[in-house]
N, C-alpha and C positions, 0 to 999 in steps of 0.2 A: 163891558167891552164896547167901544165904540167902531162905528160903521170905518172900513175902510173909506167909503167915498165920500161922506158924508156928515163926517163928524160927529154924528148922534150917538147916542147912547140906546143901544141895545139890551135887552133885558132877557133873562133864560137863557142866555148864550153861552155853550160850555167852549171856551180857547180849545182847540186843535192841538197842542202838544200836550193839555191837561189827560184829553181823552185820549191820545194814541200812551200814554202814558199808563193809564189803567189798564188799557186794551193790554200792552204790553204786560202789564202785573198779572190780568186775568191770564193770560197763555201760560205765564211761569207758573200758578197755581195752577193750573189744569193742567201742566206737563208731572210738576212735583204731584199731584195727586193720584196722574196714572200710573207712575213711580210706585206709590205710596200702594195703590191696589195690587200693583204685578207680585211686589214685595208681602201683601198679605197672602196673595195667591200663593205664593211659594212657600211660605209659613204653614200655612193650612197644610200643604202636601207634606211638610214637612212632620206636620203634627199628627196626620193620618200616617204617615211611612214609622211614626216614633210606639202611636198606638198603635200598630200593628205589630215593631220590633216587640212592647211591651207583653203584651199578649202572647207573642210566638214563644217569649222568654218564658215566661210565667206556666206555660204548658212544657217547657222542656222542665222546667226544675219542676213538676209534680209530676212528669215522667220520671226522673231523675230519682226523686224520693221515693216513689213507688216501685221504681229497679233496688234502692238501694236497703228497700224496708224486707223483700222478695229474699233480695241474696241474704240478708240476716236471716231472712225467716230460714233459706234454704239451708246456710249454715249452721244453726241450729238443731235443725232435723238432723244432720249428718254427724253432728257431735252426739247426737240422743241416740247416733246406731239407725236412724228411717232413713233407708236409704232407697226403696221403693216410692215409685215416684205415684201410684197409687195410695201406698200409705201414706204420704206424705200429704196428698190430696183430701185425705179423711182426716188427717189430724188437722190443716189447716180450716176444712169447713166446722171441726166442732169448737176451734180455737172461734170464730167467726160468730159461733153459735151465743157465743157466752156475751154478747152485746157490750156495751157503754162501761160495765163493771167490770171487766174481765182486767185481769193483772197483766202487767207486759209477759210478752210471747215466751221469751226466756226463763220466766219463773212459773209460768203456769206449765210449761215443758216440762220442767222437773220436778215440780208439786202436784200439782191440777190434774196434767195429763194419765199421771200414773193412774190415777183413782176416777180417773172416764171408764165406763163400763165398757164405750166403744173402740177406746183407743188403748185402755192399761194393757192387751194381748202385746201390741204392738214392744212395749218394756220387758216382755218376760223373755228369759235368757232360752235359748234355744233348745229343742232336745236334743240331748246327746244320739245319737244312732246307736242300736243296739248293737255289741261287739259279739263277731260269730267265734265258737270256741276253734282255736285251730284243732285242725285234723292230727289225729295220732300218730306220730314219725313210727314208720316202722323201723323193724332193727338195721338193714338194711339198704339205704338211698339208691333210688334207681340213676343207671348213669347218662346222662342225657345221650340222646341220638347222636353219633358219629356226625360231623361237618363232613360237606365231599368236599376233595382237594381243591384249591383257591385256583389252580390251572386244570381242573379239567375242560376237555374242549379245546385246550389251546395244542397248535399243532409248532412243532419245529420248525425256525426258517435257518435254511443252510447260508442265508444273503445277511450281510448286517444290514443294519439300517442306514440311509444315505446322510451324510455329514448336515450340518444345521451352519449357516453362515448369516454372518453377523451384517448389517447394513454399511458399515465400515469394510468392510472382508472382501464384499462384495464389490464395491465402491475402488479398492486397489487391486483387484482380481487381473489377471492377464486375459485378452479373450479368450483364448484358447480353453485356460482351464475353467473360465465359466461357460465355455459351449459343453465340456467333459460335467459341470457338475450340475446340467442342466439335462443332459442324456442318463445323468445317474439319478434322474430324481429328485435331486434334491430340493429343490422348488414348488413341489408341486402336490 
């Protein structure tokens, strides 16, 4: 670059529109970069709000499975007749008992279970109640106690009863005869 005033030649010298020109490039990289960071920042939130959706998920469905392993188990029980929510409680801990090896719930219910020493009770059909002999009819049946009359207590009234009027009735009534069936009663 040569000296404005002086015609020499200058050495090291960076021209003024070279450098406002970097200057410039540098600000658009530092704008696009804080861009660049806001946008990972958001990412990040994003990736924490996804592993948290993932996790929340992942506990609903082995709640899910474990509601839905329970009501098999429960139904089960209830097909087998245990319907005591105690017995049911013993047959699921000895079902529990039988570890890693144990056969699905449903076949050891109806194989396995019978022949548990603590649970086979549970299968056996119930006792019947022992039936009392009826009593010996004698020759002849005593005649039940006489009912008292369905109106005893009730006394005569020499008055009828006051008319019943309809909301309509009432509604085209003359005054007169609703003052008369207002003095009879009727209303009230």
């Amino acid at each position: 670059m040569k000296c404005p005033h002086c015609s020499e030649s200058l050495s090291d010298v960076v021209p003024r529109d070279r450098l406002n020109t970097k200057n410039d490039r540098i600000r658009e990289l530092e704008t696009s970069l804080a861009d660049a960071v806001d946008k990972a920042k958001g990412i990040d939130k994003l990736a924490k709000r996804a592993a948290e959706a993932e996790s929340a998920l992942e506990a609903t469905r082995a709640e899910f499975d474990a509601f839905k392993s329970e009501s098999m188990t429960a139904a089960e029980l209830m097909r087998a007749g245990i319907t005591d929510t105690d017995d049911q409680e013993l047959v699921r801990w000895r079902y529990g008992k039988l570890g890693e090896d144990a056969p699905p719930f449903s076949e050891w219910l109806t194989s396995g279970a019978k022949e548990d020493r603590h649970v086979s009770r549970l299968f056996a059909a119930p006792e019947a109640a022992p039936v009392a002999e009826a009593p010996a009819v004698s020759e002849a049946p005593e005649a039940p106690p006489a009912a008292p009359p369905s109106n005893a207590g009730a006394k005569a009234s020499s008055t009828a009863p006051p008319p019943r009027y309809s909301p309509s009735e009432v509604a085209s009534m003359p005054l007169e005869a609703l003052r008369e069936a207002i003095a009879a009663g009727a209303f009230g």
